[in-house]
N, C-alpha and C positions, 0 to 999 in steps of 0.2 A: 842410641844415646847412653845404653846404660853400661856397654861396653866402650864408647868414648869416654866416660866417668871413672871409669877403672885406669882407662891408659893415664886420666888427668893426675889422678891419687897415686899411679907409679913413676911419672914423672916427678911430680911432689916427693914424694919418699927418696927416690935418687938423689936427690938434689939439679935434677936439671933445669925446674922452674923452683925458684922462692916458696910462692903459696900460691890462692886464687887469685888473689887482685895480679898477681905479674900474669898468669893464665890466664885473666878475664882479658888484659892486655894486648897479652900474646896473638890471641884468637879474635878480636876486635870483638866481643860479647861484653854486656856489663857485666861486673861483679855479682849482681844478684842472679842472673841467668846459669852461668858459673855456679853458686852455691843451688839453684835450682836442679840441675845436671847432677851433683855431687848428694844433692839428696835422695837419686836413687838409688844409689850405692848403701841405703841405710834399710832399705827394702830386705824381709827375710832372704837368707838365702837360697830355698825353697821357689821363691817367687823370682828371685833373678835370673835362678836354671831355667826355669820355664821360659822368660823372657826372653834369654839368651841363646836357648835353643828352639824357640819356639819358628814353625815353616810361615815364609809370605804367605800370601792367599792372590791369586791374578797380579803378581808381582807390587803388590801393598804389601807396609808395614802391617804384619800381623798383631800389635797393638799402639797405639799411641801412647806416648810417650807422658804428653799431658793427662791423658786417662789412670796412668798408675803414679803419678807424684801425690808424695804427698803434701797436702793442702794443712799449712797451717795458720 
């Protein structure tokens, strides 16, 4: 997910997509799911390396997704 949020914010930055509401669109996701996703990209960068390199475990996501958003 946190590397899907990365592709979303470089597709944003090109201009390929608008913003999130055309992305949330795009993707058939709502809007707030969309800014949910895009706020783990707000995660230290320390903690997304880990994330993003971190090994499955018996072919599982080695963490959930929901377990590191943050809750505001």
């Amino acid at each position: 997910m946190l590397a899907l949020a990365h592709k979303i914010q470089a597709a944003i930055d090109r201009g390929v997509v608008r913003d999130r509401a055309d992305v949330a669109n795009r993707l058939g996701l709502s809007r707030a799911r969309v800014t949910q996703l895009m706020d783990l990209t707000l995660l230290a960068p320390d903690v997304q390396e880990q994330i993003l390199f971190a090994e499955p475990v018996d072919g599982l996501e080695p963490m959930a997704e929901r377990a590191v958003r943050v809750e505001n």
